[in-house]
SENU-710096 format. One line per 10 residues: number of its first residue (from 1); for each residue x, y, z of C-alpha. Coordinates in steps of 0.2 Angstrom, whole numbers, plus 5000, padded with zeros to 4 digits. Layout:
BEGIN
NUM> X/Y/Z  ... $
***
This chain:
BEGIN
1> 5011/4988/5060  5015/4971/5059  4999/4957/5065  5005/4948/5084  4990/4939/5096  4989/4947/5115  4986/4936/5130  4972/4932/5141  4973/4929/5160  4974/4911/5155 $
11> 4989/4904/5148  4976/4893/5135  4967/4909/5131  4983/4918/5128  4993/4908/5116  4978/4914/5103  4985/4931/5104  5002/4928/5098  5007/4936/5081  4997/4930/5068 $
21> 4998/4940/5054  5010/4952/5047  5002/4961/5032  5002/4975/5039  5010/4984/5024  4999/5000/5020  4998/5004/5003  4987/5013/4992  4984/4999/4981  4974/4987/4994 $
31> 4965/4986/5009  4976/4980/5024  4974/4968/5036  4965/4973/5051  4978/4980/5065  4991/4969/5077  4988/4966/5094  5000/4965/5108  5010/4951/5110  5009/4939/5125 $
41> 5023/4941/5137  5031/4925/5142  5050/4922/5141  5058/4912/5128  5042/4909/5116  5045/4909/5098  5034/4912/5084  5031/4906/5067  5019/4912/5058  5013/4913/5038 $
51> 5000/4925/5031  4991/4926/5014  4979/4938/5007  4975/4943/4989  4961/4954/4980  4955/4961/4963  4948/4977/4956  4946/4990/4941  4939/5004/4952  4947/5016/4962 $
61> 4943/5032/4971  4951/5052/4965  4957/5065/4973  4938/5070/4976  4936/5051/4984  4923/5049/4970  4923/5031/4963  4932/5030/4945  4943/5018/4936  4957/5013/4946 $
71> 4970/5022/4932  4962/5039/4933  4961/5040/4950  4974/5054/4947  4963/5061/4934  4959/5061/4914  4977/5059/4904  4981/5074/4894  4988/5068/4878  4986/5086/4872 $
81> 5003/5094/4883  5011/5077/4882  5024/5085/4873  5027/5100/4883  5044/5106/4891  5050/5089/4883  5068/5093/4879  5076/5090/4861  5058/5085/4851  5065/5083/4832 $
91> 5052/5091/4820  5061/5079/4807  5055/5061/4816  5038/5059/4813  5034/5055/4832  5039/5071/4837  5032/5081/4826  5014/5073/4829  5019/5080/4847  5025/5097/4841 $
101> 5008/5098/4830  4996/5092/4844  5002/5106/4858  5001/5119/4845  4982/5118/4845  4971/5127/4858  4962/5121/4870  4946/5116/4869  4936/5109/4884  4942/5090/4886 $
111> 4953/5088/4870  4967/5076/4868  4961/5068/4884  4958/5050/4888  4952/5040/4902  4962/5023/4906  4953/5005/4908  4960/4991/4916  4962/4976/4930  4970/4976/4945 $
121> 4977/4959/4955  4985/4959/4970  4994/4944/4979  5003/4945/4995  5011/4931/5009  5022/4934/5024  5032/4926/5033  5033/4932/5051  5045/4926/5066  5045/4933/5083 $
131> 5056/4928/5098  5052/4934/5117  5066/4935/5127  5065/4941/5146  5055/4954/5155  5044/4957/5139  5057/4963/5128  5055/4953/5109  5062/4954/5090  5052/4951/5076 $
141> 5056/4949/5056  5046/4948/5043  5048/4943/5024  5037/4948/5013  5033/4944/4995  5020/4952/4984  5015/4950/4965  5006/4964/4958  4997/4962/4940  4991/4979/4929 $
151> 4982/4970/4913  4968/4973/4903  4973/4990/4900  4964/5001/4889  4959/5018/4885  4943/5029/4880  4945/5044/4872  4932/5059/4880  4939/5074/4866  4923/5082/4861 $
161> 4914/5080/4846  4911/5100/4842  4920/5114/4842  4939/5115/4836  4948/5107/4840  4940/5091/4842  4939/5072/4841  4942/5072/4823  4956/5083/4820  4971/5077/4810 $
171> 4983/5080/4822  4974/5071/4836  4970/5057/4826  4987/5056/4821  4993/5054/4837  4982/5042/4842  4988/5031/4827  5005/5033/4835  5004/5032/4852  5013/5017/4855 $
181> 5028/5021/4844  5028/5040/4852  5028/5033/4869  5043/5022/4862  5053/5033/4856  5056/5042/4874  5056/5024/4883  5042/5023/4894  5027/5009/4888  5007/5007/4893 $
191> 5009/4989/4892  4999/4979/4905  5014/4976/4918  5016/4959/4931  5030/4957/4944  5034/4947/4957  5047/4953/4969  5052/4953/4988  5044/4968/4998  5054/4976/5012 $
201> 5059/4967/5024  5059/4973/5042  5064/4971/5060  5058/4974/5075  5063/4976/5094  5048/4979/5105  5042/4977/5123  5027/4971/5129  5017/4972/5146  5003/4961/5152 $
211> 4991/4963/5167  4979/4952/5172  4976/4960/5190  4967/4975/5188  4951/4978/5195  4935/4976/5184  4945/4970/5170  4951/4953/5163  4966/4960/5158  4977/4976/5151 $
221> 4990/4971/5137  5002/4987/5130  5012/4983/5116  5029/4996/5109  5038/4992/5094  5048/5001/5086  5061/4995/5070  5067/4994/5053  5062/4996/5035  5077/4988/5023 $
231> 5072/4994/5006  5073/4976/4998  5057/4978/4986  5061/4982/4969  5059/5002/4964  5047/5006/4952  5051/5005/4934  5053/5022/4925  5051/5012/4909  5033/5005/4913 $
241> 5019/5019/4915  5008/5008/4927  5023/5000/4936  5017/5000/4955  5032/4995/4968  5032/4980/4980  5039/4992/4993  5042/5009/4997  5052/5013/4981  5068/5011/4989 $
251> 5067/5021/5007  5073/5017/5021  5057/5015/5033  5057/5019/5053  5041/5010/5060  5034/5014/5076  5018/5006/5085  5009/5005/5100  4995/4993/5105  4982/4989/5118 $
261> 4971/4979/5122  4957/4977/5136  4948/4961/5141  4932/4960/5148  4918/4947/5154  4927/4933/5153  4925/4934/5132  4926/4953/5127  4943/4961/5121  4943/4979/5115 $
271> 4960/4985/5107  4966/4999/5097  4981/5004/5088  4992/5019/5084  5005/5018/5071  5018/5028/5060  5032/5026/5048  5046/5039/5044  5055/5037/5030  5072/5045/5025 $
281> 5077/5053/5009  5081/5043/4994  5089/5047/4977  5078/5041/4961  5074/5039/4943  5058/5045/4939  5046/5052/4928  5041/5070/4932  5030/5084/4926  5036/5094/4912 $
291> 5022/5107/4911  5008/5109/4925  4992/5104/4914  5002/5087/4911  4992/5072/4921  4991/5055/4922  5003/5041/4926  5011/5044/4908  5025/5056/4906  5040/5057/4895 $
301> 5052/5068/4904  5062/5058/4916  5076/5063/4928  5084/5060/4944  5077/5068/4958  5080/5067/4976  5064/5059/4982  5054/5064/5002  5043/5051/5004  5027/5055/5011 $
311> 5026/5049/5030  5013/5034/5034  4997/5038/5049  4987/5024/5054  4975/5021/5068  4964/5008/5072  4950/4999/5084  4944/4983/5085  4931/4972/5095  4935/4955/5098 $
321> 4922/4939/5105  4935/4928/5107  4934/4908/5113  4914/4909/5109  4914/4889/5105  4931/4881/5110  4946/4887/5100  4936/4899/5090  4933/4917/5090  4927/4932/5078 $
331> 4935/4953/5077  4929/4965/5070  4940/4980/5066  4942/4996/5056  4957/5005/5053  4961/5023/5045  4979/5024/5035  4986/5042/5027  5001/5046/5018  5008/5063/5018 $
341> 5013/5074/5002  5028/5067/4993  5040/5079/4986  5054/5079/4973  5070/5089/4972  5075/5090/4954  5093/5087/4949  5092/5095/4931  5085/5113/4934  5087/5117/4916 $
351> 5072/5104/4911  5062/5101/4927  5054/5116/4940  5053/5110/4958  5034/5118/4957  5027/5110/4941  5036/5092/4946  5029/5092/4961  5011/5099/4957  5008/5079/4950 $
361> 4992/5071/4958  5004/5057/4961  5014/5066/4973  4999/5070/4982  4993/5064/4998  4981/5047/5001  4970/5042/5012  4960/5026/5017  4945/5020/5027  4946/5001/5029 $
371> 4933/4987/5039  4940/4971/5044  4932/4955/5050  4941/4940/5055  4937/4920/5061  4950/4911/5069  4951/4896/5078  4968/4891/5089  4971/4872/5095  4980/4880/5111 $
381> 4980/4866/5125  4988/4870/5145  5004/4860/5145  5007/4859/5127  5024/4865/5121  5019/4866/5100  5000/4878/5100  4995/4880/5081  4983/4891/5075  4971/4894/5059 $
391> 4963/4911/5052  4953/4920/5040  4950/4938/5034  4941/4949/5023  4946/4970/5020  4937/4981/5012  4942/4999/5010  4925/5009/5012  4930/5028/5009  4946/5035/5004 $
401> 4954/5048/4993  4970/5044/4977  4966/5022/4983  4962/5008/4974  4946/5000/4980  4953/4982/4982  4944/4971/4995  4957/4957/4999  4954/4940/5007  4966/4930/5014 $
411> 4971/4917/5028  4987/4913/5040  4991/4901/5051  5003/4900/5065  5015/4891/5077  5018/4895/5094  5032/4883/5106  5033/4888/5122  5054/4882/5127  5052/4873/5145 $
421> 5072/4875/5148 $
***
């Protein structure tokens, strides 16, 4: 899933195909980058290569892949059973006690529920190196680094104005006078939140096989990797309601890939991708669901909770017109990524259910549609040992379901040396 260059049937040709980018990452927050290709087969070349992409947004799509605000694409916050199931509330502290009061009123359509504003920024670079060794076999590492902002963070309230009880009732206003103290008091804040962190860092073995004798095509490239995911990315913060990880919150991650890739006319390359990752079981701190009407990224409760985190689909296409004018060529590409259901087992069975944690819209599967283009432009000459390379790209995600709808744009450049031992 990580972004190498296949060959053509000539070795100028070829040296574009090398790996060029590696934000492969899939994520729900952003759009990827479009999908590797396989990776030229010549003994002994090494790879360097350096990949940057960032994007905004404030929308997102919901669990019914209709367009809301990045923050509710979970659903509406209930405020109103907040409080429920929450262990040890003190009807003497004044924070509780607004809590104790707000649950104890009935419901009445959308009361005590409010829908979150806010901005989202992502910023991401790689750092890629790939080494061939003989008879197609090659290891790759990449480095990543991400910096993820949540700012501008605000909330509406949608209670209704008739009926009881409603937008006016004491103990709703109450609450909304002390909602930053009542989110205190059980440690978890609705601050706008901005880290900067490593992600996970993976390795790679693979194979690759190249064929530029086939009848009625230019070539036939295959690609096979298969790795590592070292959880290096910093785990989500319990403390911080609109915390989003840098990595896969502390799993161990088993990638595997295939890639192909067909030439055609002289200029034409169609290639298509099919992806996975597996990830093992991981013990966490989180906050979980203490009553099945809670929603929302806030939650008070928290607890340890061994943690099955979803497995990642992707496939992909894409259509290349490459060395149109000299060094430079133009792809097109789109890609579908899913992550399954995540699950949690509970450790404290006296405050959490394995069925209510686990009904969170957070938990739940996500799915994303993404369209890539992309303009490179490689300074490859016959002979030449050193072969750089420049790029741009643009993603936008153009259906989904639980995403954020972040375009990204971003631009890499590489270095291939071919070793004349």
């Amino acid at each position: 899933m990580k972004k190498t260059f296949v060959s053509h049937a000539f070795f100028v040709l070829a040296l574009l195909m090398v790996p060029a980018s590696a934000l492969g990452y899939r994520f729900h927050y952003r759009a990827a980058d479009y999908h590797s290709e396989p990776r030229f087969d010549r003994n002994c070349l090494s790879s360097v290569d350096v990949s940057v992409m960032g994007g905004s947004t404030k929308n997102g799509r919901n669990g019914n892949e209709d367009k809301t605000d990045f923050l509710n694409i979970y659903g509406a916050h209930n405020m109103h059973r907040l409080g429920e199931g929450v262990q040890n509330l003190d009807p003497l502290n004044i924070d509780d006690a607004i809590l104790i009061n707000l649950m104890a009123q009935p419901n009445n359509g959308n009361f005590g529920k409010v829908q979150f504003t806010g901005k989202f920024k992502y910023l991401g670079a790689d750092i890629t190196l790939t080494q061939n060794f003989c008879n197609g076999f090659f290891a790759q590492l990449v480095l990543p680094v991400h910096r993820l902002e949540v700012s501008n963070v605000a909330f509406t309230d949608i209670s209704p104005s008739t009926g009881l009880p409603n937008i006016n009732s004491a103990e709703w206003t109450q609450f909304l006078a002390r909602f930053d103290n009542i989110l205190t008091r059980h440690g978890v804040s609705k601050a706008a939140t901005k880290e900067t962190n490593i992600g996970d860092v993976v390795i790679y073995g693979g194979w690759t096989y190249n064929n530029d004798t086939i009848d009625y095509l230019d070539f036939l490239d295959v690609t096979i990797k298969t790795g590592l995911s070292i959880p290096t990315a910093r785990e989500r913060k319990s403390t911080h309601a609109f915390s989003i990880p840098g990595g896969y919150n502390g799993h161990v991650g088993i990638p595997l890939s295939f890639d192909m890739a067909l030439g055609l006319y002289d200029w034409f390359t169609f290639g298509a991708h099919v992806g996975g990752q597996f990830f093992l079981k991981h013990d966490v701190h989180a906050r979980m669901k203490t009553h099945a009407d809670q929603n929302g990224f806030i939650k008070l409760a928290s607890g340890k909770a061994r943690e099955d985190l979803g497995n990642l689909w992707d496939i992909g296409t894409y259509l290349k017109a490459d060395h149109i004018f000299g060094g430079f060529s133009l792809m097109v590409g789109y890609n579908y990524t899913a992550q399954e259901d995540t699950t949690l087992a509970v450790e404290d069975t006296d405050v959490f259910t394995d069925l209510i944690v686990n009904s969170d819209e957070m938990l739940k599967k996500w799915r994303m549609h993404t369209v890539s283009v992309a303009a490179e432009y490689d300074f490859a000459q016959e002979g030449q040992c050193w072969n750089p390379k420049l790029g741009i790209f643009y993603n936008h995600p153009v259906a989904g379901k639980r995403i954020f709808n972040t375009n990204t744009i971003g631009g890499n450049a590489g270095l291939n040396i071919t070793w004349k031992f």
